[in-house]
C-alpha positions in Angstrom: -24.2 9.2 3.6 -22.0 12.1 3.9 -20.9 11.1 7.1 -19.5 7.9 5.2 -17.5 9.4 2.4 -15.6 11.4 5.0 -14.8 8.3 7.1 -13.6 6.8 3.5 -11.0 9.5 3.2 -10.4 8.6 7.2 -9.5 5.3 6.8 -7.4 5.8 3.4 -5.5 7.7 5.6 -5.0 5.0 8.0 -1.3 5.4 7.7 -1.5 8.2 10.0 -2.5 5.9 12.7 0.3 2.9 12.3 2.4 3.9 14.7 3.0 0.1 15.7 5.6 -0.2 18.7 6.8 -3.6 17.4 10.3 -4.1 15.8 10.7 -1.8 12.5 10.2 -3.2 9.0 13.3 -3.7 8.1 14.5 -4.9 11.6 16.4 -8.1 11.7 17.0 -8.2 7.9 20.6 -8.2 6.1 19.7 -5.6 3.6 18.5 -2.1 4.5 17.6 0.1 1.6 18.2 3.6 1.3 14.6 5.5 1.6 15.6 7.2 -1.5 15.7 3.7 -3.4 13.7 3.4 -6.8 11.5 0.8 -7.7 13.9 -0.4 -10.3 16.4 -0.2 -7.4 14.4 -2.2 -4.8 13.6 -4.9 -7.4 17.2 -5.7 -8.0 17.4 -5.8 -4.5 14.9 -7.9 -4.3 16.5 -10.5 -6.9 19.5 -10.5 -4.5 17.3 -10.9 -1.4 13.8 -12.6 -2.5 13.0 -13.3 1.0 13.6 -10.2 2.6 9.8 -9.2 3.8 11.2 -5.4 4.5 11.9 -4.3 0.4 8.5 -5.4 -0.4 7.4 -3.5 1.8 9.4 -0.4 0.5 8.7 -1.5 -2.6 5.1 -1.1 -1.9 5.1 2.5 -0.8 6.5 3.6 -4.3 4.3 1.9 -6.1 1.4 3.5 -3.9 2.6 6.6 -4.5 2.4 6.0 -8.5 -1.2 4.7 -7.9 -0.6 1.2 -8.9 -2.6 -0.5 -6.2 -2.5 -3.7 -7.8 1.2 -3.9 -7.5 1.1 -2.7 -3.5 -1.3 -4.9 -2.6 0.6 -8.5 -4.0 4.0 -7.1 -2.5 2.1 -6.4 1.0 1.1 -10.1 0.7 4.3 -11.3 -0.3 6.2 -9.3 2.9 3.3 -11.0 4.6 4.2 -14.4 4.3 8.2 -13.4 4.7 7.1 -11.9 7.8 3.8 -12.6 9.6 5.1 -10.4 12.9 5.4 -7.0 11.6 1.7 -5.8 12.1 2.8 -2.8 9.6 2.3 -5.0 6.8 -1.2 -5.8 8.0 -2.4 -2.1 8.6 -0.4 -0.8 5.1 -2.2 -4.0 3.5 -5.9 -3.4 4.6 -6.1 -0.3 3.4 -4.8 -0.4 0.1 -7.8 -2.8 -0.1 -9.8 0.0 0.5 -8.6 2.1 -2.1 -8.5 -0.4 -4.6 -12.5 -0.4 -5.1 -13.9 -0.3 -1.8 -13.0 -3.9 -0.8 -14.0 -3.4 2.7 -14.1 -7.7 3.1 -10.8 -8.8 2.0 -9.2 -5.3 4.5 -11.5 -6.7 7.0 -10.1 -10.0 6.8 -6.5 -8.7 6.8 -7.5 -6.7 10.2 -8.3 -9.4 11.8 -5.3 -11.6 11.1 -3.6 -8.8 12.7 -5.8 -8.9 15.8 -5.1 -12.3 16.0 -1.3 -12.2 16.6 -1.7 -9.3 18.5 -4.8 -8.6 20.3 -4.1 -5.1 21.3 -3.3 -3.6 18.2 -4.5 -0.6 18.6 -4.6 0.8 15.1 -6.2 -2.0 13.5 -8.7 -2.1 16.0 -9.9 1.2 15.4 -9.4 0.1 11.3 -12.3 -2.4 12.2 -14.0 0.0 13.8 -14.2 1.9 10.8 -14.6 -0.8 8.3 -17.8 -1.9 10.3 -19.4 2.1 10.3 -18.7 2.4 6.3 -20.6 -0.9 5.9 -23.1 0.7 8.6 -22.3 -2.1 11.3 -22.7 0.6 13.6 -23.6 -1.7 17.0 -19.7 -3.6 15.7 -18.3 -0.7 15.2 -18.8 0.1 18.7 -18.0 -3.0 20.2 -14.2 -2.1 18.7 -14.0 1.4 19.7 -15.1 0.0 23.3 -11.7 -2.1 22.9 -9.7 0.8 22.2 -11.1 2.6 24.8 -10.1 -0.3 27.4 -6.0 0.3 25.9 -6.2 3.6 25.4 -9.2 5.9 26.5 -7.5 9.2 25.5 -7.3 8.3 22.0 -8.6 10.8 19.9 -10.2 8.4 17.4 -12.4 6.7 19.4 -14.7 9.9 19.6 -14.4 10.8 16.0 -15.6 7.6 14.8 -17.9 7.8 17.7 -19.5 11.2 16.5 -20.0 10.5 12.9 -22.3 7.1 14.3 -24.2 9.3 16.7 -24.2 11.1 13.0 -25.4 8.1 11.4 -27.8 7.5 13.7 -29.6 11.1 13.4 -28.4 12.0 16.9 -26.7 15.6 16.5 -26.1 16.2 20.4 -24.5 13.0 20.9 -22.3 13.7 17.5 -21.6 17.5 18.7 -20.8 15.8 22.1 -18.1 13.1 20.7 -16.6 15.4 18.2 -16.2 18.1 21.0 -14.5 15.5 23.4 -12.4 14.8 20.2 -10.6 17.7 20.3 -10.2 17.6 24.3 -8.0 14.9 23.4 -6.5 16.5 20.4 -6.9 20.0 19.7 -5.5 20.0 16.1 -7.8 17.2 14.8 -9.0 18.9 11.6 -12.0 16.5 10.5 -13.5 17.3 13.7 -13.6 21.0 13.8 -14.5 20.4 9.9 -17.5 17.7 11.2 -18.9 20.5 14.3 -18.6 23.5 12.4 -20.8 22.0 9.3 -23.2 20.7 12.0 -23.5 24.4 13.9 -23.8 25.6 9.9 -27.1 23.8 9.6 -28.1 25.3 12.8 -27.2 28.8 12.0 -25.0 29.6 14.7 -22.3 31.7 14.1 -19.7 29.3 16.3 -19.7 27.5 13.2 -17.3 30.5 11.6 -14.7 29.3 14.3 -14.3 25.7 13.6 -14.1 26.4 10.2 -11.2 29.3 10.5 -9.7 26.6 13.1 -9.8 23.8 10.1 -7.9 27.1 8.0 -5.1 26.9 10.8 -4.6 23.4 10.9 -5.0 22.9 6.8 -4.7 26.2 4.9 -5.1 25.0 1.5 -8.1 23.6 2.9 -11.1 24.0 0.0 -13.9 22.1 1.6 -13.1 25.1 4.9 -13.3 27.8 2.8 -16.1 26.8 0.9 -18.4 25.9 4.1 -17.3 29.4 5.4 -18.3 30.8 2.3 -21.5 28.3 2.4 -22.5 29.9 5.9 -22.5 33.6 5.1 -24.6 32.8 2.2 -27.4 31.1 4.0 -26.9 34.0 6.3 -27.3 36.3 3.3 -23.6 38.0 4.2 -23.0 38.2 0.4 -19.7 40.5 0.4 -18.2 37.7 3.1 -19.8 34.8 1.2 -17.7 35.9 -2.1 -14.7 36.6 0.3 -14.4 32.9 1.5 -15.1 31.8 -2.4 -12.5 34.1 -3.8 -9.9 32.8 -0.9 -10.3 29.7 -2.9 -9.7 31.0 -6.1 -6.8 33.1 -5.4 -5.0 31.2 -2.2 -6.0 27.6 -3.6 -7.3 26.6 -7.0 -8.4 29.1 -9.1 -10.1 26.5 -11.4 -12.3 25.1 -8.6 -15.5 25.6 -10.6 -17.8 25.4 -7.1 -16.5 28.4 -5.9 -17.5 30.3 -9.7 -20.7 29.2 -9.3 -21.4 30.1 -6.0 -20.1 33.9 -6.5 -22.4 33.8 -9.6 -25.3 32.4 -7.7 -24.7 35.5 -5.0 -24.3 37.8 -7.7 -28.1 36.7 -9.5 -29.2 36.8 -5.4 -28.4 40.5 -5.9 -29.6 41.0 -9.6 -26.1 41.6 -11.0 -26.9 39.5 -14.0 -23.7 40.1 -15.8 -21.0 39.7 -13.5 -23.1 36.4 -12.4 -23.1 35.3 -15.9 -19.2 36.0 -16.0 -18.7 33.6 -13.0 -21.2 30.2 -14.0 -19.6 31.3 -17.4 -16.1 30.1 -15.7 -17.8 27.7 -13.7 -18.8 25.6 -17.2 -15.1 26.4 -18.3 -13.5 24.0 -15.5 -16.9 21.8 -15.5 -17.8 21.4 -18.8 -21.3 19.0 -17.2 -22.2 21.8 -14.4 -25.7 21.8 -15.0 -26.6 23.9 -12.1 -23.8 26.4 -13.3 -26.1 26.2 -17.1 -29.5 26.4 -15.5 -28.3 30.1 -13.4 -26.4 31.3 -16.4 -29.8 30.6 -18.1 -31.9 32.4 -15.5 -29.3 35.3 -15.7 -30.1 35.5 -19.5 -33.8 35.3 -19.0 -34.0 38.3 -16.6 -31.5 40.3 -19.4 -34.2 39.6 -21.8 -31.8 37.4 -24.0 -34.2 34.2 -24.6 -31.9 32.8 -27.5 -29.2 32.5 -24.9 -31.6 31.1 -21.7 -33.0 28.9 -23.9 -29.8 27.5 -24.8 -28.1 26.9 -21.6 -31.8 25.4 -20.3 -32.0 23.1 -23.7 -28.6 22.0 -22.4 -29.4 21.1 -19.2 -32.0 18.5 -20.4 -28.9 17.2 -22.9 -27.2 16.3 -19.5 -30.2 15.2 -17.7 -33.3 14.5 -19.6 -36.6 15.3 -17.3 -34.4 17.8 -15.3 -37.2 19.7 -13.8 -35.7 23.2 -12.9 -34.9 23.3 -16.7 -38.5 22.2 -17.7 -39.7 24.9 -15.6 -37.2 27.7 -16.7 -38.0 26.9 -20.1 -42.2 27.0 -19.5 -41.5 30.5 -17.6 -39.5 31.5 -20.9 -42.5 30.7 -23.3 -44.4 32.9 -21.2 -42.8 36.1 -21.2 
């Protein structure tokens, strides 16, 4: 499923791909508004002009970028039925279906509207693509990529999309394969090196550390880069590096992230330095106040300090956020004991 959630964040940023070569979206209108305009702006424009497709459209964008979805989506539909030609519409429309609760159908449908006035759109082919892998279509997902692939085989998308279905479909060399022709056709595609440097993670091999400081190039506020780094040279047992890559979060990035607290802390209790681990799940449970993992270490770093009042509270909480929780149970039968 992991492989899904990242192709979420891969379609909702869709608008990287509509690079539509058909007239502009405000081509052949009277009005052209400044791309400075407010919404209150664009609406008075829009009483003037109530059939000019193009200020919906602007209109649209702003309201996106307040996170009113609602209001994007019904002036995408009105620009729509202005102006059925500008495929922009389509692409913009499809997915802010997607953001607004997962409606993979109705950004479906709105795809293929668009593939129906102009079969070789490009971008909303591979939208289809990607629609059908998150709803694990995986055979129609194909059957689009194979389209794109006949218009444009060098398009770095088509492997992506392809890699996280070999993914899918358990097949890591085929994955590694497609993500590495990926970046043949575009060196600077970050999910990629972010996709082949968790899979040579899982596999130990220390290539891994490259794909990840290549992600760091491309993105430098980059948390989930960082944090894999830091994820490798803990399995590896590299506990002064593992810290490094955490703390690079902390002091480049966020320095609330609670994730990277609790993962010095857990390398701290790896190396028995109870208190300075307690300090960092302690901050970890500041910025996540439901960070049971971050209560359950604290606990065990009380336990071994010989401080049962305190272990017992930070395990009694666990079981407050999640009654059975069997770490907890444990802890707590291994505290009666001593």
């Amino acid at each position: 499923m992991r492989a899904i959630v990242l192709l979420l964040s891969a379609i909702f940023a869709l608008g990287l791909l509509f690079s539509c070569n058909s007239k502009s979206d405000s081509e052949n209108n009277s009005t052209v508004a400044d791309s400075t305009a407010s919404i209150q702006e664009l609406t008075e424009l829009i009483r003037e002009e109530p059939r000019n497709a193009s200020l919906y459209g602007l209109r649209s964008d702003l309201f996106i970028k307040q996170g009113n979805i609602d209001f994007a989506i019904k002036d995408l539909e009105i620009a729509i039925g202005l102006d059925s030609l500008e495929p922009s519409y389509y692409l913009k429309l499809s997915e802010y279906y997607l953001r607004n609760q997962g409606k993979s159908l109705q950004a479906k449908e709105t795809l293929e509207k668009c593939i129906r006035i102009f079969p070789k759109n490009v971008d909303a082919l591979l939208g289809l693509a990607n629609i059908y892998f998150y709803v694990q279509e995986y055979t129609k997902s194909e059957e689009f990529l194979t389209k794109v692939k006949e218009i444009d085989q060098h398009n770095p998308h088509i492997y992506f999309t392809s890699g996280l279905i070999f993914l899918e479909k358990g097949d890591t060399a085929g994955a590694v394969k497609n993500f590495r022709t990926t970046l043949e056709k575009e060196p600077k595609y970050y999910k990629a090196h972010m996709e082949l440097g968790r899979l040579f993670s899982v596999a130990k091999d220390s290539i891994a550390l490259q794909y990840f400081k290549n992600a760091i190039d491309l993105a430098p506020e980059s948390v989930e880069a960082y944090y894999h780094m830091g994820m490798y040279y803990q399995n590896m047992k590299n506990w002064n590096k593992a810290i490094d890559a955490y703390t690079n979060i902390l002091t480049k990035i966020d320095s609330t992230y609670p994730d990277a607290h609790h993962n010095i802390g857990y390398v701290y209790l790896e190396q028995k330095q109870y208190k300075q681990a307690v300090d960092e799940f302690s901050k970890a449970i500041k910025f996540d106040t439901a960070y049971i993992e971050a209560y359950l270490h604290r606990g065990v770093c009380y336990m071994n300090m010989r401080d049962k009042g305190k272990a017992k509270r930070d395990f009694d909480k666990c079981l407050l956020l999640q009654p059975n929780y069997p770490y907890a149970i444990n802890a707590l039968n291994a505290l009666d004991k001593k």
